[in-house]
N, C-alpha and C positions, 0 to 999 in steps of 0.2 A: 307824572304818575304820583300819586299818593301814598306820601311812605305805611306802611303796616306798622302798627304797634302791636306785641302781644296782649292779650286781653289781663286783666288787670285779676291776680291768685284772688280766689274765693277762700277768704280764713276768718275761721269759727275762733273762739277763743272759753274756754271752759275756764274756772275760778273767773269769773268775772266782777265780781262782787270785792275779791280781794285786794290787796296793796299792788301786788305785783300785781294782778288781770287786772284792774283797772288802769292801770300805766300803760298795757299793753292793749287794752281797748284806744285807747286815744293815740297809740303809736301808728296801729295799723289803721287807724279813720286818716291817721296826716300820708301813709305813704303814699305815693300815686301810682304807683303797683301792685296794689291790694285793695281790695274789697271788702268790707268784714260785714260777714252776712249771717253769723250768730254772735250773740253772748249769753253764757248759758252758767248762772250760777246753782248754788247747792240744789240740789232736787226738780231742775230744770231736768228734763226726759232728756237722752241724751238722739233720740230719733229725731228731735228739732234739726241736726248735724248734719243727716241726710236730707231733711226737706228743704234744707238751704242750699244743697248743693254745695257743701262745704267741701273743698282741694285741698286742704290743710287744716290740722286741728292743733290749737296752739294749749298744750296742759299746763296748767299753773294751779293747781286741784290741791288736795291733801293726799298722804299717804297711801288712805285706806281705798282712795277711789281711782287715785292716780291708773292703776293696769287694769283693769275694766272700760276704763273710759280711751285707752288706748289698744283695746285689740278691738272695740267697737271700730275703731276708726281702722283699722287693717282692716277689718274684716268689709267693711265701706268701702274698701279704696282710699282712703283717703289717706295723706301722710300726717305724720306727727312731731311736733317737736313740741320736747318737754323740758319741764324745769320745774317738776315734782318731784322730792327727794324723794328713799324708799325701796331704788332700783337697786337691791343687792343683786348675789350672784344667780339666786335662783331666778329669780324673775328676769335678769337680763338673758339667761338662756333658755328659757321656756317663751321667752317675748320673739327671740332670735328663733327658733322652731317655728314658729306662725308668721314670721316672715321669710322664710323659706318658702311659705304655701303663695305666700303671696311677693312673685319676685321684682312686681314691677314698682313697691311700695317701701318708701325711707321713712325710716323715725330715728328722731336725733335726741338721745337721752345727756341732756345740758345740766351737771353741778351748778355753773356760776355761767351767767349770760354776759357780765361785764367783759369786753375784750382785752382793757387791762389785768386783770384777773388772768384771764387763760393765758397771757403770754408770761405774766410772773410765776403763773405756776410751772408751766414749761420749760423757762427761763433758768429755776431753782433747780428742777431735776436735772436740769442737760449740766449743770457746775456741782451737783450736790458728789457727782463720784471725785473731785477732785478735793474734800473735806473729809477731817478725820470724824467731826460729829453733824449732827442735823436736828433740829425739833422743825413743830409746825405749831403758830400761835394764831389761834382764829377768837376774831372778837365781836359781836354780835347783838341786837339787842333782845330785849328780856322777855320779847314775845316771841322766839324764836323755838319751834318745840323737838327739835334736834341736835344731839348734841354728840362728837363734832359734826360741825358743816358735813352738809356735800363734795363742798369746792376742796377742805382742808382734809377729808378721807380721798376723793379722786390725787387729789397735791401729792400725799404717802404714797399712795398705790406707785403714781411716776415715778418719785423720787427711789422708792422700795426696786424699781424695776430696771432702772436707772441704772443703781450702783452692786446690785446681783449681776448683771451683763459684764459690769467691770470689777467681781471681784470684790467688790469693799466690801471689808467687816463691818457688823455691826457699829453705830456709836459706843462709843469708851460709857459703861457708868459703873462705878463702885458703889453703889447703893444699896445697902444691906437693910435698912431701917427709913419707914417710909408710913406715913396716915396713909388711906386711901384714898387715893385719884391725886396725890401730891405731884406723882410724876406725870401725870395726862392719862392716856391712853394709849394701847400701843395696834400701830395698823402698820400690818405686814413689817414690823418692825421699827417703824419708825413714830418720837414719842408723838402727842398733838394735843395742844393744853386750848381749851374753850374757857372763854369769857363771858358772859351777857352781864349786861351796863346799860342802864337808861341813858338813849341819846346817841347811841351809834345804832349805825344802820349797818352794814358789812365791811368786816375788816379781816384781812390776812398778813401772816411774816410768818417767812421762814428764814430762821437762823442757821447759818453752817457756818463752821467754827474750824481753826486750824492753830495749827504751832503758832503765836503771834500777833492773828488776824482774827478777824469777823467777816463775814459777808451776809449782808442781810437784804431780802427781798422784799416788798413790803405793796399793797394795795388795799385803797381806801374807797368804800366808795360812799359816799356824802348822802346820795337820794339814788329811790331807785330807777330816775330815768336813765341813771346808768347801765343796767340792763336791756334798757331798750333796743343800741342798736346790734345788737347780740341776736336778740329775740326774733329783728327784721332779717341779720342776714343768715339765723336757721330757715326761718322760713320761703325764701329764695333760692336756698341751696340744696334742699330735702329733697326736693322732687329728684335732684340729678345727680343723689346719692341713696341709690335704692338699697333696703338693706340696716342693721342698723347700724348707727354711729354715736361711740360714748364720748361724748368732752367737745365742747366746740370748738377745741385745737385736731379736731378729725377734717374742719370748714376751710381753716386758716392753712395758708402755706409762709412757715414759719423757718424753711431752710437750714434746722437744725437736728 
């Protein structure tokens, strides 16, 4: 008998024209479980998505197009995983109401695709309750039009949620006299100082700090094929997590 393969996900990929969609057009042409049967840059109709038949739609778009181009794809059937900043609180739950309507459809709203990355940032929340202080350093380059990161506001959020569950106070600061933005910015209370530098591509460290000690977390990521297989295994895993999911340590069973 003839073993069955399943047939090989039909995924679209939207920004295709940019750094990140073009990385991720040549990911999904090498996998051999994927098919990519759009690429649809700026002002490409986004109906192209359906006449391909597209089972997944991989966003890597900008801001302002980013939730448009993703309730198109709910409203298709079709799943999503994204890696277009932008997704504050409203939009993650007015995103989460329209997928209620549609229960049989997953979209994966992804800060940082690197799989290094999600496990450092994980890595820092699940130690940060046991530190009297904490910042978050993200470093980036110059074309980057957010500021902090994704990845470095998702990191706070954890670490913020983290050490509320356990009680920790705030970081210690005696800071009475300050220029503005000298201390970062503060997400859910925790500080987070951005960089942009010619010649880096993505970087994060988080510092936590104790009587004596340092502990520091740190990922670098060089190019961004690093992203890539992040990107592959959202879109493998979306189908059989219907519903939505923030952070692709929602994919990962990290045992902590």
């Amino acid at each position: 008998m003839t073993e069955q393969h399943p047939a090989p996900s039909r995924v679209a990929v939207l920004g295709a024209n940019g750094r990140m969609g073009a990385e991720a057009v040549k990911a999904v042409e090498a996998a051999a479980d994927m098919t990519l049967v759009a690429a649809l840059g700026r002002g490409d109709s986004l109906d192209q998505l359906a006449a391909a038949g597209a089972e997944v739609v991989v966003d890597l778009t900008v801001p302002e197009s980013t939730e448009a181009n993703v309730r198109y794809a709910v409203e298709h059937g079709m799943h999503a995983v994204v890696g277009t900043t932008g997704w504050d609180g409203t939009r993650l739950a007015a995103l989460g109401a329209l997928l209620a309507e549609y229960p049989g459809t997953g979209v994966l709203i992804a800060p940082n695709f690197a799989l290094g990355s999600v496990l450092a940032s994980a890595f820092a929340a699940k130690a940060s309750k046991y530190f009297e202080s904490v910042e978050v350093i993200e470093l980036h380059h110059p074309d980057k039009v957010d500021a902090p990161s994704g990845t470095a506001v998702r990191t706070a959020q954890l670490i913020a949620a983290e050490r509320a569950a356990a009680n920790v106070p705030a970081s210690p600061d005696a800071t009475t006299s300050e220029q503005p933005g000298a201390r970062g910015c503060d997400v859910d209370g925790v500080r987070v100082h951005s960089v942009r530098l010619r010649g880096l591509v993505a970087h994060q460290e988080v510092l936590l700090g104790g009587p004596g000690e340092q502990l520091t977390f740190r990922h670098d990521s060089f190019d961004r094929a690093s992203f890539m297989p992040g990107v592959l295994l959202g879109v493998r895993n979306v189908a059989a997590n219907p519903g939505l999911t923030v952070g692709l340590d929602g994919y990962l069973d990290l045992g902590i």
